[in-house]
C-alpha positions in Angstrom: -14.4 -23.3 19.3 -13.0 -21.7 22.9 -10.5 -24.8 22.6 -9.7 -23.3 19.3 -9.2 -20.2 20.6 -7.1 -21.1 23.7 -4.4 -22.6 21.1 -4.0 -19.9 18.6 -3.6 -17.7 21.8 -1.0 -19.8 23.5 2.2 -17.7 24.5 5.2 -19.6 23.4 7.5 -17.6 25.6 6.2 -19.6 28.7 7.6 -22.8 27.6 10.0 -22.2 24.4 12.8 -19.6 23.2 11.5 -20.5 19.4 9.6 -17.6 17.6 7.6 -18.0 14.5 8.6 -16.0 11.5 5.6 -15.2 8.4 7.7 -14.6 5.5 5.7 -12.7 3.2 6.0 -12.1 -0.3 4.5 -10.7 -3.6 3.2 -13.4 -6.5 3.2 -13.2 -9.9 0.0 -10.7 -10.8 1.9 -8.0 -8.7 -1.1 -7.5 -6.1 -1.3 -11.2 -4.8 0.5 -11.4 -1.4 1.9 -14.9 -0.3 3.3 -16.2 2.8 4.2 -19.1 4.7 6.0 -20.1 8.3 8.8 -21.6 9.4 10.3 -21.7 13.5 13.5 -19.7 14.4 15.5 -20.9 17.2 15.0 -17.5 18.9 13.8 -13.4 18.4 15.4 -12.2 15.6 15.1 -8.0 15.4 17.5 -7.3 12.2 16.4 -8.6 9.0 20.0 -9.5 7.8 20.1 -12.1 10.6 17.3 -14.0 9.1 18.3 -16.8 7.0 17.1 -16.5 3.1 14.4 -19.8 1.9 12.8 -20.8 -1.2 9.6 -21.6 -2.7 8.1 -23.0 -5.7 8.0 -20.0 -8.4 5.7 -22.3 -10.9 2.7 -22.5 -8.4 2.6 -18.6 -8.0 3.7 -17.8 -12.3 7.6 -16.8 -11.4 9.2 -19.6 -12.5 8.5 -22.6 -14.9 7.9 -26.0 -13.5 11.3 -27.1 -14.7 13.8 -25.0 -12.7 11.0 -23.4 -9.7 12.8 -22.1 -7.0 12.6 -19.0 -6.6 14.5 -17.2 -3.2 13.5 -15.5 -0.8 15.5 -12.3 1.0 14.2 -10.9 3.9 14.4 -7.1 3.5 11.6 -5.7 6.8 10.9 -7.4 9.9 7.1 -6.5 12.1 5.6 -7.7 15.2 3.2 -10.3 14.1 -0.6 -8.9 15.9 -1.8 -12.4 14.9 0.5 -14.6 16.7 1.9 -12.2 19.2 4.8 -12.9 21.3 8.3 -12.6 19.5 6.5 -13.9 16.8 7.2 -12.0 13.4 6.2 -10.9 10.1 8.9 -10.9 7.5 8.5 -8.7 4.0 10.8 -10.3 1.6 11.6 -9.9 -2.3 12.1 -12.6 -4.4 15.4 -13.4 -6.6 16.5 -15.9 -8.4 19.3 -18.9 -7.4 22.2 -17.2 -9.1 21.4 -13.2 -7.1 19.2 -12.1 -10.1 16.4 -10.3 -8.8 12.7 -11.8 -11.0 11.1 -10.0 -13.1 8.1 -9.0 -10.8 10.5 -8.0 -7.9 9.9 -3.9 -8.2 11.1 -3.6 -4.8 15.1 -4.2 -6.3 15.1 -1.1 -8.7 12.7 1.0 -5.8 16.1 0.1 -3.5 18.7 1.6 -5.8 16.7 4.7 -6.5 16.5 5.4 -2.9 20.3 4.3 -2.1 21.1 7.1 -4.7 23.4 9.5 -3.1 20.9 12.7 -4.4 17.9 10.7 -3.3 19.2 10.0 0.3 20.0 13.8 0.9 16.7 14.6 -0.1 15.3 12.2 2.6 12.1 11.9 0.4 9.1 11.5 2.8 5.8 9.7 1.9 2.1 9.7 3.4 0.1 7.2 0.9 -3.9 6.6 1.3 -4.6 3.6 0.3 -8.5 3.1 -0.5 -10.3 -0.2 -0.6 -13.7 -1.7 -1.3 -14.9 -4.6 1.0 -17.0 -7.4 -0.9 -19.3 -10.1 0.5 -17.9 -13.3 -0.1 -20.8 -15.4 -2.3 -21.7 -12.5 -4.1 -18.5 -10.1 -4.9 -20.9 -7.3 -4.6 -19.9 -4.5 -1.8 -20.5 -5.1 1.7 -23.8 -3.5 2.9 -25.5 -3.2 -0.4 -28.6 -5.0 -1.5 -27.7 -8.4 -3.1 -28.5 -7.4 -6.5 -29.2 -4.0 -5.9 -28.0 -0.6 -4.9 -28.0 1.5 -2.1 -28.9 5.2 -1.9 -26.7 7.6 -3.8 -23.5 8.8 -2.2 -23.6 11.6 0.2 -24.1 10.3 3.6 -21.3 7.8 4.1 -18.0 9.4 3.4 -17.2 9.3 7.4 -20.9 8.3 7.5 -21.6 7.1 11.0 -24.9 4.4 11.9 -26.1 0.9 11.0 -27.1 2.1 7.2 -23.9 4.6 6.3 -20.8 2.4 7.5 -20.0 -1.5 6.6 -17.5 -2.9 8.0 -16.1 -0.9 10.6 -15.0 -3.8 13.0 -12.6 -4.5 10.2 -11.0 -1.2 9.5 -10.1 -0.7 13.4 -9.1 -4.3 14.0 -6.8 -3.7 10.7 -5.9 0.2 12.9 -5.2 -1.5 15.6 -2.8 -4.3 14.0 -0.8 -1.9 11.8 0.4 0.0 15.3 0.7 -3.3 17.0 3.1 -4.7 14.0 5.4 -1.0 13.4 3.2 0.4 10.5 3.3 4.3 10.5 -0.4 4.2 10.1 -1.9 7.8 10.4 -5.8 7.2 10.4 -8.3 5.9 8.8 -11.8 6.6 7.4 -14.8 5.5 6.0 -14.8 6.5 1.6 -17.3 8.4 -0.4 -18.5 4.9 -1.7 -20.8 2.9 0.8 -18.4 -0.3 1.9 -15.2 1.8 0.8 -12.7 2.5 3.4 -9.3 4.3 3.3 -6.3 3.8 5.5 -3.1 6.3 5.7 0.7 5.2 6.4 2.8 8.0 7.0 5.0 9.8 6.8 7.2 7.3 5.7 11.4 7.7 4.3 12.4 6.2 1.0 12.0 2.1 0.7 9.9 2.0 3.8 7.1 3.2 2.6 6.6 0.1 0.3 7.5 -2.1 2.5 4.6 -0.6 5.0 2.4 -0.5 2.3 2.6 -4.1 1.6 2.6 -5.3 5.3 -0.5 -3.4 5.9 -2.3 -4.9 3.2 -1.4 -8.3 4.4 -3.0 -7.8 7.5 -6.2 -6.6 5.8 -5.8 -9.6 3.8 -5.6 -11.6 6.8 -8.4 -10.1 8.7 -10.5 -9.4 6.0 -10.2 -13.4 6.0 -11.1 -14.3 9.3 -14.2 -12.2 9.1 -15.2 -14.0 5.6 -15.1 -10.8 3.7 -13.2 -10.3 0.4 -10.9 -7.3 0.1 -10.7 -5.7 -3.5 -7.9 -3.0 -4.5 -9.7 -2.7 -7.7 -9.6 1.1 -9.1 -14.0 1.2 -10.2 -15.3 -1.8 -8.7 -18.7 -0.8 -9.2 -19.3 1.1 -12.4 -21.5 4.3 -12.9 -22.3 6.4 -10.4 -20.1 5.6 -7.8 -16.4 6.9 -7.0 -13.2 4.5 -7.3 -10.5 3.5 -5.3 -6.9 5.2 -5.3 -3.9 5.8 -3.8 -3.3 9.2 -3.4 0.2 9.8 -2.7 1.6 12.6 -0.6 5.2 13.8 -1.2 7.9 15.7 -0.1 11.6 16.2 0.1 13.9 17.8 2.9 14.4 20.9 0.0 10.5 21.4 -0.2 9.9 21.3 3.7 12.5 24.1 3.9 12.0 27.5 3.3 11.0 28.7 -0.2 10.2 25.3 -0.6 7.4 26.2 -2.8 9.7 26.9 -5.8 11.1 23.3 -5.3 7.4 22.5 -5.5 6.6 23.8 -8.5 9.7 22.5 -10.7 9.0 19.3 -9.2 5.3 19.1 -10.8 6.8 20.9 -14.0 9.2 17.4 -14.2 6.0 15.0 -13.2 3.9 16.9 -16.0 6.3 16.3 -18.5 6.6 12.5 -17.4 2.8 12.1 -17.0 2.6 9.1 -19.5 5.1 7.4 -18.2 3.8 7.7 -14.5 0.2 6.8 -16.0 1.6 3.7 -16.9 2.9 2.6 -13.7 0.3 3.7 -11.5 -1.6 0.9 -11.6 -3.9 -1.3 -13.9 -7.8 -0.4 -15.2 -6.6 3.3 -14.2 -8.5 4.6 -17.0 -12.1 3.4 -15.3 -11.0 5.8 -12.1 -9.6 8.8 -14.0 -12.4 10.3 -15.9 -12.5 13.6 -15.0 -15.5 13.2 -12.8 -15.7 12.0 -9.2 -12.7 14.0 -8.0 -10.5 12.7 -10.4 -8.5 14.2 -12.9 -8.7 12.8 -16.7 -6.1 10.8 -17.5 -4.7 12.4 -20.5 -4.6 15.3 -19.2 -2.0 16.9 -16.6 -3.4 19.4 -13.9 -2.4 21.1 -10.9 -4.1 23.3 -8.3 -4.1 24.7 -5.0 -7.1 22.5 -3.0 -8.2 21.3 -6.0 -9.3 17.8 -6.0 -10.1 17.4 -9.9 -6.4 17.7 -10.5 -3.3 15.1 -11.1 -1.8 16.9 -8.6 -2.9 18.8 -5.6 -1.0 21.2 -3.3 -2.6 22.1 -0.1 -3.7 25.2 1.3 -1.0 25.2 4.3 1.4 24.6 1.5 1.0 28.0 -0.2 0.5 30.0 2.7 3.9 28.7 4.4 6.2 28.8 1.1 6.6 25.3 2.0 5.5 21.6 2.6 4.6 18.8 0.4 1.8 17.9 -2.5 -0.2 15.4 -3.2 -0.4 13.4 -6.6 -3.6 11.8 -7.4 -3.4 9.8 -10.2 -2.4 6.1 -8.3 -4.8 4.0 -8.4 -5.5 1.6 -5.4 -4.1 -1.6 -6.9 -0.6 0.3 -7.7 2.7 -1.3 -6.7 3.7 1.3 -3.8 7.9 0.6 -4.7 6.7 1.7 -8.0 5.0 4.7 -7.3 7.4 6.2 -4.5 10.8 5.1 -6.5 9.2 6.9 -9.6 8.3 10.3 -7.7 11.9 10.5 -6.6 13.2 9.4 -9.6 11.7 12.2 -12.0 11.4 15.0 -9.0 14.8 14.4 -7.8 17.3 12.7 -10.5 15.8 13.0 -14.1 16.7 15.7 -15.8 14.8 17.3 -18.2 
């Protein structure tokens, strides 16, 4: 196994100019993450440099068998923590041979919203918290938990600390550590109300990169969460009952609400989200009604709320908020699995260019 290690450690630079590049991309369910190598003749730094490639759209359900190729654009370009070096890893969205973007490429549309002349003067900022649950492997039952069984109530391990309150920390700071190694904006991370549920933060974030972050950092949870043999679920109640869910809370501002009187922005901006909640509901990812019930700090998902540090309502403003006139708010309602070009184009969309 040290011989192993030795060669996935090797440093290229000492004997080639060739990096590899990871092109990553999004399948056909909208939450599976693909990705395969190829070798570029040297470091490559803007995305536009990097030549476009295919791949077989029937084996992932974006294309029939038939006519398959799908293409790939390169659109974000991070250091790769697993290969190191001028290695990279590529975040790409799919099209197909004639310059049609598919059907499941959200992050097209997300890219025209945000290009949007009213959009770009807002300089929309993001901060999403993206919750997980970790599973073991043979068993698809959460990581520290009796096989079969439960643990005590929650209580003790939001930010729990010790052997019987936190699973899987090696994880969550290897994944910390990677994120900053590769160019994620990751802001922190910490252990969920859940016992083997974990949250990360990547923020703040401007307009189109905050999907693109998104989606890179859970790639490299995918991939460690792989090399430690642990499944990683996005799902919104992966354990029913009792126990909280997973979301993706997303905080939001524009340069109008970070200015003074920015409170009044604030306000008209949940007025607009309130009259669009269906429409949001719908986006904001799939089995969303097991998560919003109403009870463990969720709001119910027919119903529209918002409070100052309230965290039973679809949207939250924070205490700093009120007191300085200005800042950002929170909406609660994504769940964990949403598509994060979704939920950010959305937000800007209805807050900044729908009118009522």
């Amino acid at each position: 196994m040290s011989l192993l290690n030795d060669l996935i450690n090797l440093d290229l630079s000492d004997t080639t100019e060739k990096i590899i590049a990871e092109y990553i991309w999004i399948g056909g369910s909208g939450m599976d993450l693909r990705s395969k190598a190829r070798t570029l003749p040297g470091p490559v730094s803007d995305p536009s440099k990097l030549p476009k490639w295919n791949y077989d759209g029937s084996s992932t359900n974006q294309a029939p068998g038939d006519d398959s190729e799908v293409i790939l654009y390169p659109q974000a370009i991070f250091k790769d923590p697993f290969r190191k070096g001028n290695n990279i890893l590529v975040m790409c969205d799919a099209y197909t041979p004639a310059g049609e973007p598919i059907p499941t490429n959200k992050r097209f549309n997300a890219a025209k919203i945000f290009s949007h002349p009213d959009v770009v003067a807002e300089e929309p900022w993001y901060g999403i918290e993206q919750e997980y649950t970790l599973l073991q492997k043979d068993t698809k039952w959460p990581l520290g938990w009796p096989v079969g069984g439960f643990p005590g109530p929650q209580g003790p391990y939001y930010c729990g600390v010790g052997a019987d309150k936190s699973f899987g920390r090696d994880i969550v700071d290897s994944h910390y550590k990677a994120c900053l190694y590769a160019g994620v904006n990751i802001s922190g991370i910490n252990g969920e109300v859940m016992p083997g549920q974990w949250e990360f933060q990547v923020g703040p974030t401007v307009g189109i990169s905050s999907g693109d972050q998104i989606w890179i950092a859970r790639y490299i949870l995918e991939r460690i969460t792989e090399i430690a043999g642990v499944v990683l679920s996005f799902d919104p109640k992966p354990i029913p009952g009792d126990w909280n869910g997973a979301g993706a809370h997303t905080n939001y501002s524009t340069k109008s609400m970070r200015n003074d009187g920015g409170i009044d922005v604030i306000k008209k901006a949940i007025e607009k989200l309130g009259l669009r909640h269906k429409e949001h509901i719908a986006a904001y990812g799939e089995g969303n009604e097991r998560r919003l019930t109403g009870r463990h700090e969720t709001a119910d998902i027919n119903t529209f709320s918002w409070g100052v540090a309230n965290r039973g309502a679809s949207i939250r403003v924070g205490r700093d908020t009120e007191k300085d006139g200005k800042g950002y708010f929170e909406d609660r309602r994504p769940a964990s699995n949403m598509d994060p070009y979704v939920v950010t184009s959305m937000i800007a969309e209805t807050t900044i260019l729908w009118k009522p």
